[in-house]
N, C-alpha and C positions, 0 to 999 in steps of 0.2 A: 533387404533394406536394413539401415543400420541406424540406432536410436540415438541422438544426438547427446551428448551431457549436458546439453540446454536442456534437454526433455528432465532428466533426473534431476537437475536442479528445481525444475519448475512443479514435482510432484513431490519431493521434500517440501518445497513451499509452500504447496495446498495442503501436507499432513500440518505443518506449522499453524499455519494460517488458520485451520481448521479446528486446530486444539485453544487457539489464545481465544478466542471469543468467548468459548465456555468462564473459561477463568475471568474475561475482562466485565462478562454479566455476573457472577460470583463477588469480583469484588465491586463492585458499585452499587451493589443493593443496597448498602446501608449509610455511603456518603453521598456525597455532590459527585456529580459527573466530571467537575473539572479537577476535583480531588486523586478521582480515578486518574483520570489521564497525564496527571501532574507527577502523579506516585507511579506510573508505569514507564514514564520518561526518564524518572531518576533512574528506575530499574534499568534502560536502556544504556543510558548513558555510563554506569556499574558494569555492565557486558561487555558496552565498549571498549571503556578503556581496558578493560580485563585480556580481551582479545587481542588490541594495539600492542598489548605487552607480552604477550603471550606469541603472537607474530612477528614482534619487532617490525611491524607495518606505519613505524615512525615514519612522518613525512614533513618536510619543511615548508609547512604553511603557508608564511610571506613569499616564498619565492614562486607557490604553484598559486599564488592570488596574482601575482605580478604577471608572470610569464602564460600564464593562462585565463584570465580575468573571466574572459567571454563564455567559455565553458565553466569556471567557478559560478559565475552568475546563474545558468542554467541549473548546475546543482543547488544553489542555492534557493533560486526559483520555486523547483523541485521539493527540498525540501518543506518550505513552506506553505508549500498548497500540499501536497501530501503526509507530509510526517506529521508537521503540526496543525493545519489547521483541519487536514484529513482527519487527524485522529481524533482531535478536539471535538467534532461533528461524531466522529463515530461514538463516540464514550456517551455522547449524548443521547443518539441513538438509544445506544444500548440499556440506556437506564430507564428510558421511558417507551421502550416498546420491545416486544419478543426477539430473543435472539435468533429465531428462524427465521423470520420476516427481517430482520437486521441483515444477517451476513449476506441472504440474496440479494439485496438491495443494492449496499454499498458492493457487492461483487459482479456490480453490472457494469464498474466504472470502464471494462475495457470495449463497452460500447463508446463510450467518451474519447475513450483514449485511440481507438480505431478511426473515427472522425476528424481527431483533429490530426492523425498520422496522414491520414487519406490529403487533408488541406496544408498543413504545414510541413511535413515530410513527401508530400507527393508521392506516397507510397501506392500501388494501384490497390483501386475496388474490385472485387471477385465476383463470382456470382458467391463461392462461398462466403465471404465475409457479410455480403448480403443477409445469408442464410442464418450465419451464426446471431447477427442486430436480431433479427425479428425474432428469434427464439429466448434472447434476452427480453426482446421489449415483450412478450407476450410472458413473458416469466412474471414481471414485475408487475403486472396489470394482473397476473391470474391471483397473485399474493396480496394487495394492495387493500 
């Protein structure tokens, strides 16, 4: 059997994923929450373009808003329930409750995110994705 480069990506993403939390309870102990999250967007947006230039992953804006709208919307979408308003919630989170109890929590989202795949992607339900919910939802209820 052979291990997909989806899989490698998505286990670099849980070491990432896994290390910013530490750092994102570190820095918020001593300001506002939204402070944090303000100052970690600049930090983001600093990466980014650093990357953009560093790929020359230039892309022409106006013309992939025009000729693609429908899909821009989507990311757009996207971004604002998860980049920003996700993280805005998270920071908040994290300021005023354990970050053990934080990252299980908000790392339950793909229970969310399997449901509405199942209704707006008509993706099928499993018995295993069945399996995997309940073992979320009995995670977040044993921590709670």
């Amino acid at each position: 059997m052979t291990i997909s480069r989806g899989f490698y990506y998505a286990l670099l993403t849980m070491v990432l994923w896994g290390i910013g939390p530490v750092f994102a309870k570190l820095g918020v102990r001593n300001i506002p929450a939204t402070h944090g999250f303000i100052i970690r967007s600049v930090g983001v947006f600093f990466f980014f373009f650093i990357f953009i230039l560093a790929t020359r992953q230039i892309i022409n804006i106006p013309t992939m808003l025009v000729s693609n709208w429908k899909y821009t919307l989507f990311l757009f979408i996207e971004g604002f329930c998860g980049a920003f308003l996700g993280q805005l919630t998270y920071y908040h989170a994290q300021k005023y409750w354990e970050t053990s109890k934080t990252v299980l929590v908000v790392s339950a989202f793909p229970l969310l995110a399997m449901v509405l795949a199942i209704l707006i992607l008509k993706e099928p339900l499993t018995f295993k994705k069945i399996v995997g919910a309940l073992l979320i939802v009995i995670g977040i209820y044993a921590i709670k």
